[in-house]
Residue frames as qw, qx, qy, qz and C-alpha x, y, z in Angstrom:
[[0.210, 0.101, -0.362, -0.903, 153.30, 91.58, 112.83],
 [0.541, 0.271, 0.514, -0.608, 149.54, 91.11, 112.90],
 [0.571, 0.403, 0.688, 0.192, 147.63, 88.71, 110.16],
 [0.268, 0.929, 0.251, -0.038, 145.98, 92.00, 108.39],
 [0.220, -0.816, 0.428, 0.321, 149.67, 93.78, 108.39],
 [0.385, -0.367, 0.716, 0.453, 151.10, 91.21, 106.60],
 [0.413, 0.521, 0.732, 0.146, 148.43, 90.12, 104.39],
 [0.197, 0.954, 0.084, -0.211, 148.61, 94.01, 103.48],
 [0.267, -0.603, 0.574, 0.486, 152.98, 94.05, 102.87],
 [0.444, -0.123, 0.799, 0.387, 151.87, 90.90, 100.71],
 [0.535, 0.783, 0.318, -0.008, 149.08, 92.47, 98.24],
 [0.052, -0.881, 0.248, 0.399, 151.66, 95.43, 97.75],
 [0.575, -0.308, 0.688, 0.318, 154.18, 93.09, 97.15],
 [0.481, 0.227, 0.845, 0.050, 152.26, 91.48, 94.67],
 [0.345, 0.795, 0.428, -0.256, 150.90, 94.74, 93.31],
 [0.333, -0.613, 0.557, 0.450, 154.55, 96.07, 92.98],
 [0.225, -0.191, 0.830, 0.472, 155.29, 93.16, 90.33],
 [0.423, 0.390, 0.817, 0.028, 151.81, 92.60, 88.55],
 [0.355, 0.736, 0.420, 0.394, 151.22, 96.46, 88.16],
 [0.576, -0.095, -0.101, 0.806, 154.18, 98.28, 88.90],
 [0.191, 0.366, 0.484, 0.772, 152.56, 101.14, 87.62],
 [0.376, -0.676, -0.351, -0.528, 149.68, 101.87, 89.77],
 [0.523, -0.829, -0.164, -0.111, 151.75, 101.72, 92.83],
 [0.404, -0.819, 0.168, 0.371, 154.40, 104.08, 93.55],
 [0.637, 0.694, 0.219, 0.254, 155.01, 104.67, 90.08],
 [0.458, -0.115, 0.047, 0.880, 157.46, 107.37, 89.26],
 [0.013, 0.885, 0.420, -0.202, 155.92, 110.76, 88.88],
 [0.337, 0.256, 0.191, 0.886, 156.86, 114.40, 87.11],
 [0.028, -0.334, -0.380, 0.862, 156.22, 117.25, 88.90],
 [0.174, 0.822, 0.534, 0.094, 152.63, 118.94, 87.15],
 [0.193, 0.531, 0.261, 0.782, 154.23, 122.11, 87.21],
 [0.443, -0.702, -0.177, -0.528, 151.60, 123.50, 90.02],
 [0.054, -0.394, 0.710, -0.582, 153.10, 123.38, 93.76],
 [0.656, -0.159, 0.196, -0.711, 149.23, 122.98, 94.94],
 [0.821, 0.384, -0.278, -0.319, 149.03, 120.17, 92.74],
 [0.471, 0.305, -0.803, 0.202, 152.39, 118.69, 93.01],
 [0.073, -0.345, 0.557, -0.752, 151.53, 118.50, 96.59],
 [0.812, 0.026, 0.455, -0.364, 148.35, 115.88, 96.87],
 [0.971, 0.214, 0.043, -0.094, 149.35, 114.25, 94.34],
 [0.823, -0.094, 0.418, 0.374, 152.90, 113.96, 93.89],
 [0.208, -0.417, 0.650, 0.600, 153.30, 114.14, 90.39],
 [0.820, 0.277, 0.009, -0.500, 151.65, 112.85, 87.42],
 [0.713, -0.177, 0.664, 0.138, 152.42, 108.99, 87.00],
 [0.517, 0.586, -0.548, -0.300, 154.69, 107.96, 84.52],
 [0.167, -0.076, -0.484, -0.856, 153.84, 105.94, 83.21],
 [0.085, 0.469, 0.845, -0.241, 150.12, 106.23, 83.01],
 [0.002, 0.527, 0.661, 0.535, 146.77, 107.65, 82.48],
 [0.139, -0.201, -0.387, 0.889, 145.45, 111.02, 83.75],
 [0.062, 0.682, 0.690, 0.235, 141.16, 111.75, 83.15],
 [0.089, -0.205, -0.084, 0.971, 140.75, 115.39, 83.18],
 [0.071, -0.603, -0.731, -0.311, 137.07, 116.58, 82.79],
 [0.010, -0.489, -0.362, 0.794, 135.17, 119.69, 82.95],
 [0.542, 0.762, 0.324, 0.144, 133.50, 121.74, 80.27],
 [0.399, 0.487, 0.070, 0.774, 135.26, 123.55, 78.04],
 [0.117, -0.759, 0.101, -0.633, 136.47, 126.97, 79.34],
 [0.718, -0.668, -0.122, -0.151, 136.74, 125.35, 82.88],
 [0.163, -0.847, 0.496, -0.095, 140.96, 124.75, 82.67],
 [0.971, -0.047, 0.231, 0.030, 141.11, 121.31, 81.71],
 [0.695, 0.602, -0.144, 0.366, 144.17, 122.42, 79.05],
 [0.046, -0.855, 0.284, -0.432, 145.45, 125.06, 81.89],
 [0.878, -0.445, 0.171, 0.040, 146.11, 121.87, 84.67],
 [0.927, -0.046, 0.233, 0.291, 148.58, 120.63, 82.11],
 [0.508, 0.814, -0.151, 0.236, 150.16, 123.49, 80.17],
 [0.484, -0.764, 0.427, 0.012, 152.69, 123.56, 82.99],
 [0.658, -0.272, 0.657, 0.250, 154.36, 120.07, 82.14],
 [0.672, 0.560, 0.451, 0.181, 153.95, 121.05, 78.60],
 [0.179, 0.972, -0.079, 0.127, 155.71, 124.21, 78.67],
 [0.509, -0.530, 0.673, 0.088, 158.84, 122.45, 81.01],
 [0.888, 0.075, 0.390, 0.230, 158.81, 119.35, 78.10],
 [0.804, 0.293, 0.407, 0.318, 159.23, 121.38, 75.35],
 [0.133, -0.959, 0.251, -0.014, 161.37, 124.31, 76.33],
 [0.385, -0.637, 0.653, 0.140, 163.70, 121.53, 77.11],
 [0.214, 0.534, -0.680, -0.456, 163.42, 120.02, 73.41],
 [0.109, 0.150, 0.972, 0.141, 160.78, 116.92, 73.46],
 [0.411, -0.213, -0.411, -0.785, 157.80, 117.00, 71.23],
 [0.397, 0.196, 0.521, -0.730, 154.41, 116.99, 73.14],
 [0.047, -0.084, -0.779, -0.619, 151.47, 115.16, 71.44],
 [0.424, 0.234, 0.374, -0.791, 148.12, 116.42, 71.11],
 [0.065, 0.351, 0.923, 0.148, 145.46, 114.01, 69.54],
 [0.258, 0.313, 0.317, -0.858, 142.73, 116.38, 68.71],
 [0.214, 0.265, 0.811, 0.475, 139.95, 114.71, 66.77],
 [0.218, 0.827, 0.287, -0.431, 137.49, 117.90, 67.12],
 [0.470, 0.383, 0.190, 0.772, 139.88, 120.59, 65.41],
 [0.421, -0.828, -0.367, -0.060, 138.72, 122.57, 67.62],
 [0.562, -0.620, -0.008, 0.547, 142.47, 123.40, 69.47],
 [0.373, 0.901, 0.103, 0.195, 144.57, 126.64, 68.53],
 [0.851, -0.023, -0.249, 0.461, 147.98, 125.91, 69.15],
 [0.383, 0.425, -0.235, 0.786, 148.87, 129.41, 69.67],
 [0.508, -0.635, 0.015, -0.582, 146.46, 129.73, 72.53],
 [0.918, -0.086, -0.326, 0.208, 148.46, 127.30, 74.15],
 [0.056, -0.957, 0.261, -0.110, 151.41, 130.07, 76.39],
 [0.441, -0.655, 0.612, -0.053, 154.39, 129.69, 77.34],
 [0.826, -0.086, 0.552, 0.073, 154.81, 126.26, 74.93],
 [0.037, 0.528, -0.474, -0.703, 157.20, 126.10, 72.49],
 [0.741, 0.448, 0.369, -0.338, 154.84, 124.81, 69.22],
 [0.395, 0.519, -0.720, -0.237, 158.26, 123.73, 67.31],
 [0.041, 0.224, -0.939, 0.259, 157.78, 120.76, 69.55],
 [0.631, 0.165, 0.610, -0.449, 153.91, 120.23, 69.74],
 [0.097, 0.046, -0.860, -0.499, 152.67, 117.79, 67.29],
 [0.489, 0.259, 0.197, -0.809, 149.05, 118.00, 66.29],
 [0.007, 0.023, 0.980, 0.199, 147.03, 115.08, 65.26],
 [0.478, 0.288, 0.234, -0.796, 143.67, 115.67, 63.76],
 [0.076, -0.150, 0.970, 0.178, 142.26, 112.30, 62.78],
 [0.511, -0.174, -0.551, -0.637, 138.97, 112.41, 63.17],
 [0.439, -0.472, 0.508, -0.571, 137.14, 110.63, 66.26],
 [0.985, 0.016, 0.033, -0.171, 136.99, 107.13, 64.76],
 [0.797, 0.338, -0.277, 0.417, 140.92, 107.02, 64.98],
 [0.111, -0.739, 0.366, -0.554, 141.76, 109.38, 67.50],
 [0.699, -0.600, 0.389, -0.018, 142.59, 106.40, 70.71],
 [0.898, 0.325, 0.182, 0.234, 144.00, 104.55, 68.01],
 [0.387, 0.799, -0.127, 0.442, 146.10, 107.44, 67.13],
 [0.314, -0.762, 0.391, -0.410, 146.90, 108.74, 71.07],
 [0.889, -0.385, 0.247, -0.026, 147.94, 104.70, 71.62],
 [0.810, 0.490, 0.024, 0.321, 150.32, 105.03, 68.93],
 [0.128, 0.694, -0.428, 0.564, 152.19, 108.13, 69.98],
 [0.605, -0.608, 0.369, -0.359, 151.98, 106.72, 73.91],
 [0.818, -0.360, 0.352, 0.279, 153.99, 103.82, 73.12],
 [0.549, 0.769, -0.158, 0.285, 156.34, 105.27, 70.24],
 [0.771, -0.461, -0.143, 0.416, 158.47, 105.92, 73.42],
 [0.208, 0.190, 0.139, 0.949, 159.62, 109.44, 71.77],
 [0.265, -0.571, -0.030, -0.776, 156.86, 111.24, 73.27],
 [0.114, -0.047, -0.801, 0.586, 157.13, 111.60, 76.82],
 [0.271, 0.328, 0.654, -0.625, 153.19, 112.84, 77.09],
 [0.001, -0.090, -0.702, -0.707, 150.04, 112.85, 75.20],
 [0.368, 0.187, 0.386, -0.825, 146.89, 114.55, 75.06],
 [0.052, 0.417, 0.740, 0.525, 143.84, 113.08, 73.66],
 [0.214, 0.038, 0.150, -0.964, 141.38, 116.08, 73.54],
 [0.478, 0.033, 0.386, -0.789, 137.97, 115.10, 73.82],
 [0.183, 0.045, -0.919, -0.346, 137.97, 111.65, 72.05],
 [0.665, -0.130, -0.525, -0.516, 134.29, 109.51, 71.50],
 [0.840, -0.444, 0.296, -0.095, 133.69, 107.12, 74.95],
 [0.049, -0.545, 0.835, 0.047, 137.08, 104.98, 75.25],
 [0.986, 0.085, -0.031, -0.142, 134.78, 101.16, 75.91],
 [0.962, -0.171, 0.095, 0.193, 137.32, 98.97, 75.00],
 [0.245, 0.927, 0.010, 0.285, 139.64, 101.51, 74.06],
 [0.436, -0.810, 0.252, -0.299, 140.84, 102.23, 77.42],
 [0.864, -0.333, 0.289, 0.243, 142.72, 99.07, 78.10],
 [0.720, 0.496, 0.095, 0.477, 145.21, 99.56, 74.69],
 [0.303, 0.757, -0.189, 0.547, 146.04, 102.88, 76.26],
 [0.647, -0.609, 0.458, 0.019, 147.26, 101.75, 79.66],
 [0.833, -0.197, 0.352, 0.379, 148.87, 99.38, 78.30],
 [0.660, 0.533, 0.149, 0.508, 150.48, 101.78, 75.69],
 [0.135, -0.870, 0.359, -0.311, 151.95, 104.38, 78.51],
 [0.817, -0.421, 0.392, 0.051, 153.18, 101.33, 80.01],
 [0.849, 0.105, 0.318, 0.409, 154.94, 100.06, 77.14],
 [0.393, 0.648, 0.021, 0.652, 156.26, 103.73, 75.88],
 [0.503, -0.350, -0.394, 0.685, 157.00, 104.63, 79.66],
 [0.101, 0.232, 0.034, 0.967, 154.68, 107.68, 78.99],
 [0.126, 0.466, 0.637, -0.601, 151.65, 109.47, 80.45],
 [0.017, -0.392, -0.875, -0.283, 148.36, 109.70, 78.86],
 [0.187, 0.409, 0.647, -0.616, 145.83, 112.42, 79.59],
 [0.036, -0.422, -0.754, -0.502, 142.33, 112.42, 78.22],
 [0.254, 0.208, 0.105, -0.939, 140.38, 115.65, 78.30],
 [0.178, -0.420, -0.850, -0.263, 136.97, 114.69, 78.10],
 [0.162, -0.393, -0.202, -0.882, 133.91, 116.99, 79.06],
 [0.826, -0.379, 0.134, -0.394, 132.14, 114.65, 81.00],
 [0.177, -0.454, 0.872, 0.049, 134.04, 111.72, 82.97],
 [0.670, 0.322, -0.528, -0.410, 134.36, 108.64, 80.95],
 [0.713, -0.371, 0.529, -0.271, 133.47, 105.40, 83.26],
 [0.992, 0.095, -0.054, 0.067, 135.09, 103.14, 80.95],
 [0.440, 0.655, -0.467, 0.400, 138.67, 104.73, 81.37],
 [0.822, -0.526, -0.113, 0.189, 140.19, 103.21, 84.70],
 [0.553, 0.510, -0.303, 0.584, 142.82, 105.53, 86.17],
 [0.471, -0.592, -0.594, 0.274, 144.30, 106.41, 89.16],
 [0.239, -0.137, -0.087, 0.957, 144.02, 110.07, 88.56],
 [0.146, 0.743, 0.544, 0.362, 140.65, 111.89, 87.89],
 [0.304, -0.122, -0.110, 0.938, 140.56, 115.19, 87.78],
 [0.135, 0.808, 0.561, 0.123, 137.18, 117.46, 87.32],
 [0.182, 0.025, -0.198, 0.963, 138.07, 121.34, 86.41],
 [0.000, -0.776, -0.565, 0.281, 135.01, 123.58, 88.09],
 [0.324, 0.636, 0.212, 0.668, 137.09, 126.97, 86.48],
 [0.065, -0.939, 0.218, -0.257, 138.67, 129.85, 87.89],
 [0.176, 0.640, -0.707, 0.245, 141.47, 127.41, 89.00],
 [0.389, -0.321, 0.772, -0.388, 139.93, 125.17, 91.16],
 [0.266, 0.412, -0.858, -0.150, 139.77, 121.58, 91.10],
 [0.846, -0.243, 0.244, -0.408, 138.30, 118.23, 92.15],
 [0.026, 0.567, -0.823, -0.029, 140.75, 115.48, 93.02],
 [0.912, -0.179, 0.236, -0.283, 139.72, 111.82, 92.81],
 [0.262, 0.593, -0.755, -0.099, 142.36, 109.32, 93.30],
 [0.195, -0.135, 0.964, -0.119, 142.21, 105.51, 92.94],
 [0.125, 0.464, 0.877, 0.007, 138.59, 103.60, 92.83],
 [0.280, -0.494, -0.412, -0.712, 135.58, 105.37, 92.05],
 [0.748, -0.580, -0.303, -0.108, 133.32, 106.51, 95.15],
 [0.596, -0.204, -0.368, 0.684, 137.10, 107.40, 97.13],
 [0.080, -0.750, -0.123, 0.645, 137.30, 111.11, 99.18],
 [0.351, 0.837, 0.185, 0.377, 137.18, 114.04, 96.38],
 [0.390, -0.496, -0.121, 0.766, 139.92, 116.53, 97.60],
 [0.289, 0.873, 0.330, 0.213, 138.87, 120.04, 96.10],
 [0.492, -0.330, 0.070, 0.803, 141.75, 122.85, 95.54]]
């Protein structure tokens, strides 16, 4: 085995135990074939950035794994410090099971790190929360410690949130993939 080979097996290794999380995580289908299909899955646990403007499908990426959670009886949490969402515009989800948190936007990661490590909610939306700043670390480490996933709908993308999903919606369905670092390929769907 060549120097560079191994010195690669051992970062893994190493990445494996330090942040289990960010490589080869488990994953839940998204719901979308396309979708499931570059990426997998959406990492549990972890953080998923979704951005676009309004109207563009940032809600529509995810209603899939929202309509599969809570058909099959676990509550969904939506963190909405606008007020702005209308649960019933939501299809196909059953809204005995979504829980709606409207906190305001000085409480609203504060709020979405609470439900993300409660470990009773398998996902959680925060819906267009203030910049994250220092924010952003509490909620990794609160999908990690509530073994849930995290996505933050956000209008523009939010360079303090470090994840290894971004998503950008452009609208009418299609998509801009960015996975890992900043500055990696963009797959578009």
């Amino acid at each position: 085995m060549s120097t560079q080979a191994l010195t690669l097996d051992q970062l893994r290794a190493h990445l494996s135990r330090v942040a289990p999380m960010r490589t080869g995580a488990p994953v839940v289908s998204t719901g979308l074939p396309r979708l499931d299909a570059v990426l997998g899955g959406w990492p549990r646990p972890g953080i998923v950035s979704i951005h676009g403007a309004i109207g563009t499908g940032r809600l529509g990426s995810i209603l899939p794994i929202m309509r599969s959670l809570t058909h099959r009886d676990h509550t969904v949490a939506i963190v909405d410090p606008t007020g702005w969402l209308h649960p019933p515009g939501l299809p196909g989800v059953n809204l005995q099971k979504l829980m709606i948190v409207r906190c305001g936007s000085e409480r609203a990661s504060w709020a979405a790190s609470q439900l993300a490590a409660s470990g009773a909610i398998p996902i959680t939306v925060l819906l267009d929360p203030p910049p994250l700043r220092t924010s952003a670390h509490r909620l990794m480490h609160a999908t990690e410690a509530g073994k849930s996933t995290l996505f933050v709908l956000t209008e523009q993308r939010d360079p303090h949130l470090t994840t290894p999903i971004r998503m950008r919606t452009i609208g009418n369905g299609k998509i801009e993939i960015e996975r890992g670092a900043p500055h990696q390929p963009v797959i578009t769907l």
